[in-house]
C-alpha positions, -999 to +999 in steps of 0.1 A: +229+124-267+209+157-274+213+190-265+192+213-233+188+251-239+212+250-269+243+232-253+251+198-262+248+168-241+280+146-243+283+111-224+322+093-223+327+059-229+339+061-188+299+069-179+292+030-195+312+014-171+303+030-142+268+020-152+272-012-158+291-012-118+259+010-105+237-023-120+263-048-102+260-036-072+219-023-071+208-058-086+211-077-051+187-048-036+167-050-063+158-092-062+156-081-023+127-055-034+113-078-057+120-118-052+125-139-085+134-114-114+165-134-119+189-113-146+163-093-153+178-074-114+208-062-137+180-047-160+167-028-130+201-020-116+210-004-149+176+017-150+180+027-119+218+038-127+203+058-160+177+073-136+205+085-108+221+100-140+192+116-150+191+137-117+229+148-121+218+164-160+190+183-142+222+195-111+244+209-147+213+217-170+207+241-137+245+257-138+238+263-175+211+277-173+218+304-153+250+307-170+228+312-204+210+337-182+241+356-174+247+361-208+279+333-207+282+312-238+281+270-224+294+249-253+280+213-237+273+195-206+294+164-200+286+132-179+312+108-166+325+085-142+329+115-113+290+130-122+288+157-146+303+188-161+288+219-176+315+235-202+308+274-196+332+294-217+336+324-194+345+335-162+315+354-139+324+389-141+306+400-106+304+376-071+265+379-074+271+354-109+297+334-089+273+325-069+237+319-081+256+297-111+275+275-081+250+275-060+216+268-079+234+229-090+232+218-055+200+236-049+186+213-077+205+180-069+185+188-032+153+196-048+153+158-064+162+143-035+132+159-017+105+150-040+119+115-046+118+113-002+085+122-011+074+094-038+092+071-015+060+075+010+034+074-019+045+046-042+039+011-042+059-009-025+089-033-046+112-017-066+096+015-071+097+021-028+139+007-038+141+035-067+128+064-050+148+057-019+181+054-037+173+085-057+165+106-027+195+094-007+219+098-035+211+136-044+204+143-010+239+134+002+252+153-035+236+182-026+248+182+008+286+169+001+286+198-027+280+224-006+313+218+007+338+252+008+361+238-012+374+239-050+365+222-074+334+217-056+302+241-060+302+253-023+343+264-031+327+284-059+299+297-034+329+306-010+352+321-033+317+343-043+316+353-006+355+361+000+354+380-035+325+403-025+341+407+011+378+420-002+364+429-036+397+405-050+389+377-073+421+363-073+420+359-028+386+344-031+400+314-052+431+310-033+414+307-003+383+283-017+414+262-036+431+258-001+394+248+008+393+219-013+431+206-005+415+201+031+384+188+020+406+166-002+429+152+026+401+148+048+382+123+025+414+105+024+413+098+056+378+091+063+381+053+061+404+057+094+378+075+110+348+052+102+356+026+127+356+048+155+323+074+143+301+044+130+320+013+143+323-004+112+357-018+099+368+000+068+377-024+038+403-023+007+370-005-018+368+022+010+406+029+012+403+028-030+371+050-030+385+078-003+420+080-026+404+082-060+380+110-042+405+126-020+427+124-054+403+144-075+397+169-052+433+177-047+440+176-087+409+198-089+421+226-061+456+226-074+443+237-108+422+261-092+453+277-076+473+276-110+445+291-131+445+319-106+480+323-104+477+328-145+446+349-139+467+371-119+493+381-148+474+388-176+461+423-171+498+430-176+494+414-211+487+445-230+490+442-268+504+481-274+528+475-251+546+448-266+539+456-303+572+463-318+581+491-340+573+480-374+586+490-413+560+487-441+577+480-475+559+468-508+556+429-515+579+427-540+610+449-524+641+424-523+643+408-488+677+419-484+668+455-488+639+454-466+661+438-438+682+468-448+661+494-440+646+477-414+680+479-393+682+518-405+648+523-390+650+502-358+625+480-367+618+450-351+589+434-378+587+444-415+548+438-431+543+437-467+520+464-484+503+464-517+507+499-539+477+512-525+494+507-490+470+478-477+488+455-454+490+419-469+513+400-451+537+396-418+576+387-429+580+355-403+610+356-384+619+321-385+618+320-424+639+351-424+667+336-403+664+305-424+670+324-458+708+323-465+720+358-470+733+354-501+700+347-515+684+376-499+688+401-525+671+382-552+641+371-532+613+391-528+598+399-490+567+383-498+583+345-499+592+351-462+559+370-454+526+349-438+493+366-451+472+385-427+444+360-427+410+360-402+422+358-367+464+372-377+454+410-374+443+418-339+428+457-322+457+473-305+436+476-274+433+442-273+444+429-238+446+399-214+426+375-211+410+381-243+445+385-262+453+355-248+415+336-261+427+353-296+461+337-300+450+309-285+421+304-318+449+313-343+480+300-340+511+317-352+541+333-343+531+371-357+500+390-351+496+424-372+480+450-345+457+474-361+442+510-350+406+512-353+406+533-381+427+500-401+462+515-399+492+492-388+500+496-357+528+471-351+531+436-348+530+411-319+552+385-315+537+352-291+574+349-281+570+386-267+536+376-251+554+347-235+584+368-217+558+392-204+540+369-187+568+350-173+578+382-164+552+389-139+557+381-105+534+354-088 
């Protein structure tokens, strides 16, 4: 739909229907406000469902922002049926960016509600008086309800900020802001039981549906929360020069079976092809090597079995974690040529290597 501060603006096809049910259910209010508009009260209820949207792009246009400020790349801002989300490609490094990016989106959503309680004194009565009172009350009660200590919510982020900057541990702060939102999450499931006997008022079948599909997100959303943490947790112990194995460079043309041959001899675990000059070119891939019949072998040079060290294939030895894992992740394969800084071969990583290392760790 456009773009804000560089990021694009995407919309799903789930956001239409929800509009269209936002128009349903605001066009009775809306003939209340003003008598005789006929369909045109599903006109109004749409407008008014584009102009609550409009106020949850300002609550993630606010999150990117100050993600943009901190320096983190945000690829695009996506609304849909549950609100909004803003796409931010990085984790905050410090608790201080934890929390001014968590924080500042229901900060915002507030800040409308306010000023729309305050056009709801000024302007005309009808639909305008309808408008700015729905606006205020919606981000109002947003702000409010995303304050919340609990993941996936913003205040979860704001406590897992505060836990992180008390016991300096990332990985405790999420645990305990994920555990956050599993309560939140049951809790909203059973709020239509409890609404009788706070308000008096007889929950129906929409608010059993409405607390479950609620209660359901939130749980889904703190459960991810605790897995991406738990995979947080293991890769520091990804380290590329750890798992490199010992590689043998032989020219592109030397017959496979010899280069398997001296590849046993030297203990090799990898063989990557070299031109004359000694340039690496190529990777030999394991699975086309145990494919190739041995009898062939000797009359088939190492190159036909060897994938060329394209963009993204040769990786720094010092590369580890989280951004070895962004790196494989971009440029799928099964071998990665590890280089020194000054260009020379290191070794070679394997992603079946990476894999058993990181099962490896324990939880």
């Amino acid at each position: 739909m456009g773009s804000i501060a560089g990021s694009d603006v995407l919309v799903t096809s789930s956001w239409f229907l929800v509009a269209a049910l936002i128009a349903v259910v605001i066009a009775p209010q809306a003939e209340a406000a003003h008598p005789g508009l006929g369909p045109w009260k599903y006109v109004a209820g749409l407008a008014f469902a584009i102009l609550l949207y409009l106020s949850v792009l300002l609550h993630e246009a606010s999150h990117a922002l100050v993600a943009k400020h901190y320096g983190f790349p945000v690829t695009h801002i996506t609304l849909h049926f549950m609100g909004g989300l803003t796409s931010i490609e990085a984790e905050a490094k410090r608790p201080r960016q934890e929390f001014w990016i968590a924080v500042v989106g229901p900060l915002t959503s507030l800040a409308v509600g306010v000023v729309a309680l305050g056009l709801w004194w000024v302007v005309p009565d009808g639909l305008l008086v309808m408008a700015a009172g729905g606006l205020a009350a919606a981000n109002l009660l947003v702000g409010v309800l995303n304050l919340v200590p609990g993941l996936p919510l913003d205040g979860g982020r704001v406590l897992k900020s505060a836990v992180w900057k008390l016991t300096s541990s990332e990985h405790r702060g999420t645990v305990i802001a994920a555990w956050g939102g599993r309560v939140a999450a049951f809790l909203v499931m059973l709020w239509p039981l409890g609404q009788e006997a706070l308000f008096g008022t007889q929950p129906d079948v929409f608010d059993f549906l409405l607390a479950f599909v609620i209660g359901f997100f939130l749980w889904n959303g703190a459960t991810a929360s605790l897995q991406a943490a738990r995979i947080r947790r293991r890769l520091p112990h990804l380290v590329a020069r750890n798992l490199a194995r010992r590689t043998l460079a032989v020219p592109e043309d030397l017959p496979l079976a010899e280069a398997v041959r001296r590849a046993r001899d030297a203990h090799a675990g990898a063989i990557v092809t070299v031109t004359g000059s000694g340039r690496p070119v190529g990777v030999v891939n394991e699975a086309a090597l145990m494919a190739t019949p041995e009898e062939r072998r000797p009359w088939l040079a190492t190159s036909t079995v060897a994938r060329g060290v394209d963009t993204g294939l040769s990786l720094p030895v010092g590369i580890t974690g989280e951004d070895l894992v962004r790196a494989i992740t971009r440029a799928p394969a099964t071998e990665y040529l590890l280089l020194e800084d000054d260009g020379s071969v290191y070794g070679v990583l394997t992603t079946a290597d990476v894999d058993q290392a990181f099962r490896s760790v324990p939880d």
